[in-house]
C-alpha positions as CSV (number, residue, x, y, z in Angstrom):
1,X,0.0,0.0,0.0
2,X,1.6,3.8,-1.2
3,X,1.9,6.0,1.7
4,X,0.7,9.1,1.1
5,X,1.3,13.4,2.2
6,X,-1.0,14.2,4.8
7,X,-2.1,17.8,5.6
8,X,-4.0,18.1,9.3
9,X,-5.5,20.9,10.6
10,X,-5.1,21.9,14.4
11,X,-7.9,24.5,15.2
12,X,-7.0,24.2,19.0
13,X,-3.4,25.4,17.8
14,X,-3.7,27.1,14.7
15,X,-1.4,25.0,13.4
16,X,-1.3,23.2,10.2
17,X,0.5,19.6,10.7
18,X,2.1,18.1,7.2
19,X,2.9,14.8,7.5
20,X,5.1,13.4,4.8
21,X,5.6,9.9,3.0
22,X,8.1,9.1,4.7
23,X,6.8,9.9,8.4
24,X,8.6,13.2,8.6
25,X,6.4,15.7,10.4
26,X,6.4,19.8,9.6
27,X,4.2,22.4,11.6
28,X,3.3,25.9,10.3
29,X,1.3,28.3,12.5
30,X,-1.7,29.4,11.1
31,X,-1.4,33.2,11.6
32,X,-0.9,33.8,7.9
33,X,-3.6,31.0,7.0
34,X,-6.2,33.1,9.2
35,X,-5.1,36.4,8.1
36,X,-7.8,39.0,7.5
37,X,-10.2,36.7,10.2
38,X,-10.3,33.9,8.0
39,X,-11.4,30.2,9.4
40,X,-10.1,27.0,8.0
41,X,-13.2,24.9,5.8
42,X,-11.2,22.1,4.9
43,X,-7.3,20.7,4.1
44,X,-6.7,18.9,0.4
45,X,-3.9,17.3,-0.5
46,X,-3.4,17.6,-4.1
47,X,0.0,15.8,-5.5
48,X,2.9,17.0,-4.1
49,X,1.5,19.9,-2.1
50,X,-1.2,21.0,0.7
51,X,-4.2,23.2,0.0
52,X,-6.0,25.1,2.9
53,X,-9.6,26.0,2.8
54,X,-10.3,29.4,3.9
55,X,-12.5,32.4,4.3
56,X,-14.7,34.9,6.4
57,X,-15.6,33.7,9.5
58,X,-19.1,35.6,7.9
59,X,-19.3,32.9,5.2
60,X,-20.2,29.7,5.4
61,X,-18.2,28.3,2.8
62,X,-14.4,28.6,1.4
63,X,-13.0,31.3,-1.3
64,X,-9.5,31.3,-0.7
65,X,-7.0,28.5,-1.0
66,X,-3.6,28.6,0.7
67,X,-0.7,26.3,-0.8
68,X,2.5,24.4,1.2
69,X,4.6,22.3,-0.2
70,X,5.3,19.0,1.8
71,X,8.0,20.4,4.0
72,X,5.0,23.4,5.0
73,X,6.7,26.1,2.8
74,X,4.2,28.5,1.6
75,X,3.4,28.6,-2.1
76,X,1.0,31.1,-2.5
77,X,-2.6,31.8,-2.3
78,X,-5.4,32.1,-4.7
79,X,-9.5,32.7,-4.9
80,X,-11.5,30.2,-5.4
């Protein structure tokens, strides 16, 4: 069976845990992922990298997406 990446939101922490292939572990504090009073929807992997859900804590669904690679180095963000 392929091991896969695994992104993991902490809401307690605000801290998003990437867990790599391999078992290495990376932790990114979510400051930057809330910025703006964002809340988290939802985590996707997608290939090599790890998509975070966000937006207004007025909305009730996402419309920003916030990319790490698997060693939880930002990539960049985008609207959905």
């Amino acid at each position: 069976m392929e091991k896969l990446l695994l992104g993991m939101w902490n809401a307690a922490a605000s801290e998003l845990t990437i867990r790599r292939p391999s078992g290495q572990i990376y932790k990114y504090k979510g400051a930057a992922i809330l910025a703006g009073s964002h809340q988290v929807f939802g985590v996707v992997t997608v290939d090599k990298e790890v998509h975070v859900l966000t937006g207004p804590k007025s909305n009730q669904a996402a419309s920003r997406r916030v990319k790490f690679n698997d060693s939880a180095v930002y990539v960049g963000s985008s609207a959905l």
